[in-house]
C-alpha positions in Angstrom: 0.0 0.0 0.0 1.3 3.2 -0.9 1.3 6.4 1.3 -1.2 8.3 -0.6 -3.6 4.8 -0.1 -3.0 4.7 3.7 -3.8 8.3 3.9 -7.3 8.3 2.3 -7.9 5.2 3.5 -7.6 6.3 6.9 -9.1 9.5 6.8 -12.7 7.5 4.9 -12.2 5.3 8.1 -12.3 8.4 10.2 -15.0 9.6 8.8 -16.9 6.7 8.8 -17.1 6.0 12.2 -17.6 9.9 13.1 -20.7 9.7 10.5 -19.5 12.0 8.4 -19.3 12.2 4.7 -16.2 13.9 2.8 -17.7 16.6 1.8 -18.1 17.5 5.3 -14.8 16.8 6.3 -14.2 19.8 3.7 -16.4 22.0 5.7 -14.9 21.4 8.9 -11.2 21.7 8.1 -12.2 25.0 5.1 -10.8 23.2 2.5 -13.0 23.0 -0.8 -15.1 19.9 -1.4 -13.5 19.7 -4.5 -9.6 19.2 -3.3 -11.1 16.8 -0.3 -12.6 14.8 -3.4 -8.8 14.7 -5.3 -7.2 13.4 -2.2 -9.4 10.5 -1.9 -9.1 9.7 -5.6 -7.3 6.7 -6.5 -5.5 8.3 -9.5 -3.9 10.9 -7.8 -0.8 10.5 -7.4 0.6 13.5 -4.8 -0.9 14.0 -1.7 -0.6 17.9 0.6 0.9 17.8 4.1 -1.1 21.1 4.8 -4.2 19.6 3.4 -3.7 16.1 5.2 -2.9 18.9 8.6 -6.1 21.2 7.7 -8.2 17.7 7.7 -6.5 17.0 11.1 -7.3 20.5 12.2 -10.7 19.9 11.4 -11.2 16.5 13.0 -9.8 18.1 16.0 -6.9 15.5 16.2 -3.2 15.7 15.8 -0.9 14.5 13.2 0.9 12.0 15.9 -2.8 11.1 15.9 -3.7 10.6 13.0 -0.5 8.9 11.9 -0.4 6.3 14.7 -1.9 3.2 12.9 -1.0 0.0 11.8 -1.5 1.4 7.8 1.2 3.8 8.3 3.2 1.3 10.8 3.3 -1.7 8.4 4.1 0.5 5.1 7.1 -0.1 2.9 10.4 1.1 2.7 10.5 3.5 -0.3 14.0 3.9 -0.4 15.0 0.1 -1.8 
């Protein structure tokens, strides 16, 4: 699993268990439904640090946080 995957993959979990769809996730961390919607998008390939930190901000978590899961824990080395 790449970075970008564990990164929108944990932030649909998040939302899921808050109830919340994507498009409010947007709302809550005043980023445009539009960019929320290109993160999660499989065929993107670059993901934003202040984007993945305004969705934080929004959830009212940290990035220690939101980082701290098995996805992130059990990713590759990209350096090979």
């Amino acid at each position: 699993m790449s970075v970008k995957d564990a990164t929108a993959k944990r932030f649909k979990e998040i939302c899921h268990e808050r109830r919340i769809t994507i498009n409010e996730l947007a709302n809550l961390s005043g980023v445009t439904p539009s960019t929320a919607y290109s993160m999660m998008d499989d065929r993107r390939r670059d993901i934003s640090l202040i984007t993945v930190k305004k969705f934080c901000d929004g959830l009212d978590m940290t990035l220690g946080e939101f980082f701290s899961c098995d996805e992130f824990d059990s990713l590759e080395q990209e350096i090979k």
